[in-house]
N, C-alpha and C positions, 0 to 999 in steps of 0.2 A: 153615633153618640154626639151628643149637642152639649156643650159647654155655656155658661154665660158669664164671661170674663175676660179676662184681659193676658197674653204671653208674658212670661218674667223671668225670670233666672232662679225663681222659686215661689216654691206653694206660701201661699198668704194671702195678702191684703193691699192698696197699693189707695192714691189719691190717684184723680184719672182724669184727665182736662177734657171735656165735652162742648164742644160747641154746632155750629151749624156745619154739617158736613156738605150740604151745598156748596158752600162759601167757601171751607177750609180744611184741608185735609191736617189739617196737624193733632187731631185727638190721639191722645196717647196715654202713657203713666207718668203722670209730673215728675218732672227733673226739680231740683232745690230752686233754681232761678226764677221756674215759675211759681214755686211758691210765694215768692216774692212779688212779682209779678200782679198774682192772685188777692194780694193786700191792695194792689197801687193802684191795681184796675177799679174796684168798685172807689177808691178814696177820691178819684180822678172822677168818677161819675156822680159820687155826691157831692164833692167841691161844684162843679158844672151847674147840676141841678140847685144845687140852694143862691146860685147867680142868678135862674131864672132863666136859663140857657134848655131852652124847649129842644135845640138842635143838637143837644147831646146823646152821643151814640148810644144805644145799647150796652150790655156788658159782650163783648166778644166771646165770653168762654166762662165755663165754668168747674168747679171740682163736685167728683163725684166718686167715691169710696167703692170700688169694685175688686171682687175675689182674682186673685194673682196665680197662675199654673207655671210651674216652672215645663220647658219643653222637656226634657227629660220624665216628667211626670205624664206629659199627652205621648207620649212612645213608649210608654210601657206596654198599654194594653195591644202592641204590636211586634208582631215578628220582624218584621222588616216594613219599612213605608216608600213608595216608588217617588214620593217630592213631596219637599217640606217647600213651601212658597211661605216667606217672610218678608218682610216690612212693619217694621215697628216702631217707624219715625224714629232713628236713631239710635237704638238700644238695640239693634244687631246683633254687634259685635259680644254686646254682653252677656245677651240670651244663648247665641251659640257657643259661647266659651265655656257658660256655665251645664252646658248639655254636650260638650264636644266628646265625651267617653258614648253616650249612649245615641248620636249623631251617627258617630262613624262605625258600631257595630247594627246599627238597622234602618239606615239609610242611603237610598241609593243618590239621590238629586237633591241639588238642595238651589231655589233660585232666590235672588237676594234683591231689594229695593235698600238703596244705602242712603244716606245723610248726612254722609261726610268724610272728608278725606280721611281722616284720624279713624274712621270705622274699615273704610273702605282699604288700608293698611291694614290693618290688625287683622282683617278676613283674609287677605291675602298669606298673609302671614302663617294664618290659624292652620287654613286648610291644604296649604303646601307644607303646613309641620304633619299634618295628619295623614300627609299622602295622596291627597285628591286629586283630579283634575279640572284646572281650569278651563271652560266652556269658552264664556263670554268673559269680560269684563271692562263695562264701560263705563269709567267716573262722570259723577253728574258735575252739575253746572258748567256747561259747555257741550260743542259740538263736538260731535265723534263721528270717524268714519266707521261705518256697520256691514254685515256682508249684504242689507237692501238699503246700501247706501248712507249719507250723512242725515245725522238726527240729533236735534237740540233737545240734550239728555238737563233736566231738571236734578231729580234722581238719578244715582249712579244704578246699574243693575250688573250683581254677579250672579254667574252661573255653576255650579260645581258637581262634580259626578265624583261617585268614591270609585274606585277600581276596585274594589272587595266583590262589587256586583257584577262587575263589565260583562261574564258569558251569560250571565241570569236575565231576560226578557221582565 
């Protein structure tokens, strides 16, 4: 099954910042700030341009209106799923909180790309309220010792297993 849209904490509709994925990985579903943002960027490139300023950047990014699935809605049509691999530039915490009843009845792994301590808390939180076990977990920005050694972590990465599954292969 192929989806074309974007993870959310629920079925809808969402703004979606798209830029060059070469460049930058930050596309995701606009937070308010970049809404914000999204106004100041082009007013900054037409101020530029009507100075006559040829060396003015591009616009770095753009909004673009894309269909929202909450994860609880992509695990339905599933008995069980052996790894939910997540990264959603920030909204983590929020995607899995809002799917955590249907998570932890058909999920066995769940591996995480975090964006912030404030997420990288609340996962902890989440998934030791739920009973899980902790794998990994390395907070980003900074170096961390790893079992293949030390690694300048960007992204933090959690790891999590539910014990519901442990004798199931």
């Amino acid at each position: 099954m192929l989806l074309k849209g974007a993870v959310s904490t629920k079925d809808g509709a969402a703004q979606f910042l798209v830029g060059n994925a070469e460049r930058w990985y930050g596309q995701r579903i606009a937070h308010v700030e970049d809404l914000w943002q999204g106004v100041k960027q082009p007013l900054k490139l037409i101020m530029s341009r009507s100075r006559k300023d040829e060396s003015a950047p591009p616009l770095r990014y753009r909004f673009e209106r894309v269909r929202t699935f909450g994860l609880t809605t992509l695990l339905t049509s599933f008995q069980r799923v052996d790894l939910v691999d997540l990264d959603v530039q920030g909204s983590e915490l929020e995607v899995l909180a809002a799917a955590a009843a249907s998570v932890n009845t058909r999920v066995k792994r769940v591996h995480i790309g975090t964006h912030s301590r404030k997420v990288e808390v609340g996962l902890r939180t989440l998934f030791k309220g739920l009973g899980w076990l902790c794998v990994f977990d390395f907070p980003g920005q900074g170096k961390r010792e790893t079992p293949w050694g030390r690694i300048d972590f960007q992204d933090g990465v959690q790891s999590w297993t539910n014990p519901r599954f442990q004798s199931q292969s």
